[in-house]
C-alpha positions as CSV (number, residue, x, y, z in Angstrom):
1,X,0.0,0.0,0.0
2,X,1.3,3.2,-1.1
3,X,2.1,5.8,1.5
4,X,0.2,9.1,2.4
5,X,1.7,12.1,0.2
6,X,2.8,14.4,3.3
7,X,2.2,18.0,3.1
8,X,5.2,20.4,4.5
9,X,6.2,24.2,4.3
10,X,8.7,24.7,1.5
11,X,11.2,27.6,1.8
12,X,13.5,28.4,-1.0
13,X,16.5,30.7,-1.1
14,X,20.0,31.1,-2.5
15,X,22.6,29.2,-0.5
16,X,26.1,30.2,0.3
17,X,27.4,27.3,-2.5
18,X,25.2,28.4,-5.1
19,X,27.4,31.7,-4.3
20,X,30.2,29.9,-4.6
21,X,29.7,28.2,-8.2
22,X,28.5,31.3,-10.0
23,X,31.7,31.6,-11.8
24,X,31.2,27.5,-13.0
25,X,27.8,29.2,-14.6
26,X,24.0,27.6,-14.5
27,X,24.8,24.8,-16.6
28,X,27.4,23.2,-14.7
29,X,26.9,19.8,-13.1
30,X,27.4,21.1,-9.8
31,X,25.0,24.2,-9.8
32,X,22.4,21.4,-10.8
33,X,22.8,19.2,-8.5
34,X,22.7,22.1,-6.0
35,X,19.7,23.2,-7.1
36,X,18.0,19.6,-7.5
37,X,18.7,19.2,-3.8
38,X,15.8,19.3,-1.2
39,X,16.8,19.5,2.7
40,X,14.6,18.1,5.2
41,X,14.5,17.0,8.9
42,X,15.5,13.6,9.1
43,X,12.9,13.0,11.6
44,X,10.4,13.7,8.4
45,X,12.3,11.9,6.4
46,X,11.7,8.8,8.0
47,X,8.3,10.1,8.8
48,X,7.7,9.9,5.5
49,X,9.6,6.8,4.2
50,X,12.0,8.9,2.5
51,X,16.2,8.0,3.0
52,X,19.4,10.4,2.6
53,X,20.1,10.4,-1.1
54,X,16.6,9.1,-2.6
55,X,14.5,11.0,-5.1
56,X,11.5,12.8,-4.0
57,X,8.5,14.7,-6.5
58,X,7.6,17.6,-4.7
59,X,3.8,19.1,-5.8
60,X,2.4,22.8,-5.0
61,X,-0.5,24.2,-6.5
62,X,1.5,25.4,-9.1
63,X,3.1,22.7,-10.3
64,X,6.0,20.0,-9.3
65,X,9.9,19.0,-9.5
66,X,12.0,16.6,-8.7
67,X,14.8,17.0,-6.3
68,X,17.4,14.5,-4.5
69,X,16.4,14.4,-0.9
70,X,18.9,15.0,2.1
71,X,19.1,15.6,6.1
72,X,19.5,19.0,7.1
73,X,19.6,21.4,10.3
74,X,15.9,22.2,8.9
75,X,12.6,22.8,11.6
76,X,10.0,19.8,11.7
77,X,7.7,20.0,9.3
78,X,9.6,22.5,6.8
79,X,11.5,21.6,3.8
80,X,14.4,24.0,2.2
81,X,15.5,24.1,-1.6
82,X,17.9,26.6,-3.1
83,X,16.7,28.4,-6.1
84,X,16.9,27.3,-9.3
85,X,14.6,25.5,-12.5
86,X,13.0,23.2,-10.2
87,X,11.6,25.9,-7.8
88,X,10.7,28.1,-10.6
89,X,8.4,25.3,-11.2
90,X,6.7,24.8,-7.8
91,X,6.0,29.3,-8.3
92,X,3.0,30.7,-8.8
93,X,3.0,33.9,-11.3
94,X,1.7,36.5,-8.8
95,X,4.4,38.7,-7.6
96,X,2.2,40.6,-5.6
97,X,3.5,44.1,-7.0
98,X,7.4,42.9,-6.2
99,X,8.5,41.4,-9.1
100,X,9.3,38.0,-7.8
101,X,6.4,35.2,-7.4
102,X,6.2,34.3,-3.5
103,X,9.1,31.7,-2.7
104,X,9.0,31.1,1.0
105,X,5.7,29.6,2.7
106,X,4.5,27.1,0.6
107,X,2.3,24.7,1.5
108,X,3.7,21.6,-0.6
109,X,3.0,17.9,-0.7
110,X,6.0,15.4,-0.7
111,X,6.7,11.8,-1.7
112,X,9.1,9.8,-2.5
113,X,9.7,7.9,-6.2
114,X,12.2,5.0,-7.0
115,X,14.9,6.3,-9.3
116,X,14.0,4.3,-12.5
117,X,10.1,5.2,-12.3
118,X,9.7,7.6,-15.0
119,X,9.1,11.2,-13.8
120,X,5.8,12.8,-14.5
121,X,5.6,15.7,-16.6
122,X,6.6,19.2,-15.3
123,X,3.6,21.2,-15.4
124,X,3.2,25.5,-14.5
C-alpha cells in the first residue's frame, strides 16, 4: 500500500554554495545538483519513508519538481531548496507588486519515487 503524500512548508533561497559556483555558470553539473537538492529533517524523512540520497517529487499548486532528498539542520515540518529550474516550477506567477512570485511559505506535498520510475511531466 502506497504511503500518504505528506504535506510540509517549502522555503527556497539562494545558498552560500550556489554563491560559490556562480563563476562555474548555471549549466554546470554542480549548480544542478545544488539546485536539485531538497533538505529536510530527518525525523520527516523517516516520517515519510523517505532515506538520505533518494529521489523525492515535490507538488504545490502550481506545479512539481524533482529534487534529490537529504538531512538537514531544517525545523520539523519544513522543507528547504535553493533556487533554481526546479523551484521556478513549484511558483506561482503572482508577484504581488514585487516582481518575484512568492518563494517562502508554501504549502507543498512530498513523496518519495524509486529512481527508474519515470518522472511525471513538469507542469506550471
Amino acid at each position: 500500500m502506497p504511503m500518504e503524500h505528506k504535506r510540509f512548508i517549502m522555503n527556497s533561497g539562494r545558498t552560500t554554495k550556489q554563491g560559490q559556483q556562480i563563476s562555474a555558470g548555471k549549466d554546470h553539473a554542480d549548480y544542478n545538483a545544488t539546485v536539485g537538492t531538497m533538505n529536510m529533517h530527518p525525523d520527516d524523512m523517516k516520517g515519510s519513508g523517505i532515506t538520505s540520497g533518494s529521489t523525492v517529487r515535490v507538488r504545490s499548486e502550481w506545479g512539481e519538481a524533482i529534487f534529490t532528498c537529504v538531512e538537514g539542520k531544517i525545523p520539523q515540518g519544513m522543507i528547504f531548496v535553493p533556487y533554481g529550474p526546479p523551484t521556478c516550477h513549484l511558483m506561482g506567477q503572482t508577484t504581488d507588486g514585487t516582481g518575484m512570485p512568492t518563494s517562502k511559505g508554501w504549502e507543498v506535498e512530498v513523496e518519495p519515487i524509486e529512481l527508474d520510475a519515470p518522472a511525471a511531466p513538469v507542469t506550471s
